[in-house]
C-alpha positions as CSV (number, residue, x, y, z in Angstrom):
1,X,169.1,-21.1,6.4
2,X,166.1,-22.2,8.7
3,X,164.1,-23.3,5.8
4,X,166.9,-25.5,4.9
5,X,166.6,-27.6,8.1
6,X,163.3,-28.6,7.1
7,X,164.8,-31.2,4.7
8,X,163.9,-34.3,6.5
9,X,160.2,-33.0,7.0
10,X,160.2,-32.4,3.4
11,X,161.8,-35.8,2.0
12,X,159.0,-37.7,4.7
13,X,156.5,-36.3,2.6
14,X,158.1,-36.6,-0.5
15,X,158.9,-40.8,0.6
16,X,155.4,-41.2,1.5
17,X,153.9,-39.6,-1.6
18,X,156.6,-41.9,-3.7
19,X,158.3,-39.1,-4.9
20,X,161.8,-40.2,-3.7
21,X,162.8,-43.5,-2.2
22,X,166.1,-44.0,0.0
23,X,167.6,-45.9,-2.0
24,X,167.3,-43.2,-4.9
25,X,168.8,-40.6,-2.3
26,X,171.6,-42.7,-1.4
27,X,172.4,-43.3,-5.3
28,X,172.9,-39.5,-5.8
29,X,174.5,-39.2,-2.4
30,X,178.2,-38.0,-4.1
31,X,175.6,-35.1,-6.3
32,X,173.7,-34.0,-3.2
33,X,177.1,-33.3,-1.3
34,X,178.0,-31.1,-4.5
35,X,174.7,-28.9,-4.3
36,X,175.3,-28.7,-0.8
37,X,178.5,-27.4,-1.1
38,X,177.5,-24.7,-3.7
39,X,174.4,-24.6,-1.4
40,X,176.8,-23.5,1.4
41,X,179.0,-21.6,-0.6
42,X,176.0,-19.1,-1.8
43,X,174.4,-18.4,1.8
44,X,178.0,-18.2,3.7
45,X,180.3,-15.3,3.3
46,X,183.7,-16.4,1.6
47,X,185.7,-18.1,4.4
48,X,186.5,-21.7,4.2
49,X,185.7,-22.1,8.0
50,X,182.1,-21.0,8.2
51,X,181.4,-23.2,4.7
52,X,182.7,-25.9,6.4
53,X,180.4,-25.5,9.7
54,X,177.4,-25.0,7.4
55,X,178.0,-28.0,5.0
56,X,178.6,-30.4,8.0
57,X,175.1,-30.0,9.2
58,X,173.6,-29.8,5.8
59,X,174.6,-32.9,5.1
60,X,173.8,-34.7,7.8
61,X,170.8,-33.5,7.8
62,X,170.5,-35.4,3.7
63,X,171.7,-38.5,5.8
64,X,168.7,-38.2,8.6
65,X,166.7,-37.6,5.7
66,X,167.5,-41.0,4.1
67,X,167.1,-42.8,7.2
68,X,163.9,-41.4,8.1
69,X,162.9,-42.6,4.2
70,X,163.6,-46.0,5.3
């Protein structure tokens, strides 16, 4: 899970090495909310609650990622 939070840090290197852009990120925004999901659903044990207080940060963590892109 830590190494998960290092998704902006990642995607600023990956932006300034032209890897990814913002607006590709934002493009795929529905498909990254899908992976997160299954994402949360793998490392979480099988109650609706915890998946849903693990995929919230996730993905806002994808949003401060497209931002710090920009």
């Amino acid at each position: 899970m830590g190494i998960v939070f290092q998704l902006p840090v990642i995607a600023y290197f990956l932006g300034k090495m032209g890897f990814i852009t913002s607006a590709m990120l934002s493009q795929y925004r529905k498909h990254a909310f899908i992976v997160i999901m299954l994402l949360a659903a793998i490392i979480t044990p099988p109650d609706i609650m915890t998946l849903i207080l693990v995929t919230i940060p996730l993905y806002l963590l994808f949003e401060v990622s497209i931002h710090i892109i920009k």
